[in-house]
C-alpha positions in Angstrom: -59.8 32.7 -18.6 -63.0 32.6 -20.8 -62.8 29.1 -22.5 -65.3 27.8 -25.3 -65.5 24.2 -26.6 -65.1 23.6 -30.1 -64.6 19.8 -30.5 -63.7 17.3 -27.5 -60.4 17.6 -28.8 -60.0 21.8 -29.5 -61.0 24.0 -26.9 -60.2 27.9 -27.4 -59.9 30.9 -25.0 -58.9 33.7 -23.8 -55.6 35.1 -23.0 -53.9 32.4 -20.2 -52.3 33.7 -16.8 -50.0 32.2 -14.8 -52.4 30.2 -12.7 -54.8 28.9 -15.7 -52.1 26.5 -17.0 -52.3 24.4 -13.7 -56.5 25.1 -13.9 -56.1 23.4 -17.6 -54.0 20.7 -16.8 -56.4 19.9 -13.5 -59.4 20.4 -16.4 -57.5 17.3 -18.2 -56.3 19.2 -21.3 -52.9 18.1 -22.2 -51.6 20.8 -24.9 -51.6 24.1 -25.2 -51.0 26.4 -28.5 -51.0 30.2 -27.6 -51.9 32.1 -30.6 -51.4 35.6 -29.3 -48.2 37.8 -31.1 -45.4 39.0 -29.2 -46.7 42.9 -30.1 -50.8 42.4 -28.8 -51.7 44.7 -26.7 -52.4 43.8 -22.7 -49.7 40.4 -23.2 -48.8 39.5 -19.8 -46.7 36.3 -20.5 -44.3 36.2 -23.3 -44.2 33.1 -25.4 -40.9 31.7 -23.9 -42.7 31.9 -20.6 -45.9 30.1 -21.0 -43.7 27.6 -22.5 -41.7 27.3 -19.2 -45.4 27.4 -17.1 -46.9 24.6 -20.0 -43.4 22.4 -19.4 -44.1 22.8 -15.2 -47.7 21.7 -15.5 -46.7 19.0 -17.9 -48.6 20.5 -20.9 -47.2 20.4 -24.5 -47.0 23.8 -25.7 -47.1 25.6 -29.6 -46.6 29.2 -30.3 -48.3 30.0 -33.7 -48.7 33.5 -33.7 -51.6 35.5 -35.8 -52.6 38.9 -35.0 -55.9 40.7 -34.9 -55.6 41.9 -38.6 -53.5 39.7 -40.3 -55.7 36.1 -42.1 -53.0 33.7 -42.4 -53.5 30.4 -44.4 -49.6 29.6 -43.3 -50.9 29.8 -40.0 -53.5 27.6 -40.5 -51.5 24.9 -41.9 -49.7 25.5 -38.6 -52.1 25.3 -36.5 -53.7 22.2 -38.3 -49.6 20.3 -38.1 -50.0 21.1 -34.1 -53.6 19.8 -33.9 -52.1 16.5 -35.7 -49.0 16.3 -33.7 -49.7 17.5 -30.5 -51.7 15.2 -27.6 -55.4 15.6 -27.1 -57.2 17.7 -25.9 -56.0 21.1 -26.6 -56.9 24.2 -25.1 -55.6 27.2 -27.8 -55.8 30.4 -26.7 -55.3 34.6 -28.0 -56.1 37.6 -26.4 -59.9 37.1 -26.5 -60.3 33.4 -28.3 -61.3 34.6 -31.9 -58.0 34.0 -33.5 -57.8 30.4 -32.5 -61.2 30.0 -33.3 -60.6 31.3 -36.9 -57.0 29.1 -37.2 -59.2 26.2 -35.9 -61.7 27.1 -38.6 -59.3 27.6 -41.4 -57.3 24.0 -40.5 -60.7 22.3 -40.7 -61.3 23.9 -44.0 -58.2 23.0 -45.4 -58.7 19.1 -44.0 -62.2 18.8 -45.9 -64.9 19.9 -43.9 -68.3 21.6 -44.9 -68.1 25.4 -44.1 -71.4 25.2 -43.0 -70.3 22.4 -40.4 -67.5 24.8 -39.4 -69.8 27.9 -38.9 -72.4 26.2 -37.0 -69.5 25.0 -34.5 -68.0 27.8 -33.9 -71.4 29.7 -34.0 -72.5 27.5 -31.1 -69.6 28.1 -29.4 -70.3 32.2 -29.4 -68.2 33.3 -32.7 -69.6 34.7 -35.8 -66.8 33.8 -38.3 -69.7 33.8 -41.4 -67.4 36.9 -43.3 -64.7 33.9 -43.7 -67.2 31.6 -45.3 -66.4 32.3 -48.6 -62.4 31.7 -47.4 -63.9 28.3 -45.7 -65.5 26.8 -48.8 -62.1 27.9 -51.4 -59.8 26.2 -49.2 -62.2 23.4 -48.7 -62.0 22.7 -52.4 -58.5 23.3 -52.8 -57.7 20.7 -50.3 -60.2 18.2 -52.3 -58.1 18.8 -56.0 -54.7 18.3 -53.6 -56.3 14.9 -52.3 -57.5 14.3 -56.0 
C-alpha cells in the first residue's frame, strides 16, 4: 500500500489489503476511512469487510464513498464529520489515494483554510489538485459567511 502524509493527523493511500490494516495499526494509526465505491474497478475487500479487518486490528473504521468522477461537497462534509469524530491519526485510503486526498482538501476548505495552504500540502505530498483551486477558495469563503 502506497501511503502519503498529509498532516500528522491525515495520512492517505492506496487501496488497503488484508494484511495493511495490521501494518497500519503496528504504524500507530488508529482510524481508518476507506473512500473507495462498492463499483471501482480492481476492489478486493468490500466495505463490510475492511470493517470486520479495521474492528480485529482495533482500528475505527468510516466508509465514505466518492468515485473517480463524481466531486462531492456532501462527501466532504463527511469526510470532514469523520476527521472530527474519529481518533487520531488516520490513514484514509481509495484505489490510488487521490480521492481522499481531494475529500481531505475539500474538508479543509470548507473548515477555513487558505487554498494555497491546501495545494502546497497536498502538492508536497505528490498530488496536483490545482484544477480544484477555484472549488478550494468558494468553499473557503462560504464557510467564513456561515461562521459570520
Amino acid at each position: 500500500m502506497k501511503q502519503m502524509k498529509l498532516t500528522d493527523e491525515v495520512t492517505v493511500g492506496s487501496s488497503m489489503e488484508e494484511a495493511d490494516f495490521a501494518d497500519a495499526k503496528a504504524k500507530g494509526f488508529a482510524s481508518i476511512i476507506n473512500n473507495r465505491a462498492v463499483t471501482d474497478k480492481n476492489l478486493t475487500l468490500t466495505p463490510e469487510q475492511e470493517a470486520r479487518m479495521a474492528a480485529d486490528n482495533g482500528l475505527q473504521y468510516r466508509h465514505i464513498p466518492m468515485t473517480s468522477g463524481t466531486l462531492s461537497v456532501a462527501a466532504s462534509r463527511e469526510f470532514a464529520k469523520a476527521m472530527a469524530e474519529l481518533p487520531k491519526p488516520i490513514l484514509a485510503h481509495c484505489g490510488g489515494a487521490t480521492r481522499s486526498a481531494t475529500l481531505w482538501s475539500l474538508a479543509q476548505a470548507a473548515g477555513g483554510m487558505e487554498a494555497e495552504n491546501i495545494l502546497k500540502i497536498t502538492g508536497d505530498a505528490g498530488f496536483d489538485l490545482a484544477i480544484h483551486g477555484p472549488l478550494l477558495r468558494g468553499l473557503k469563503e462560504d464557510g467564513e459567511k456561515g461562521r459570520e
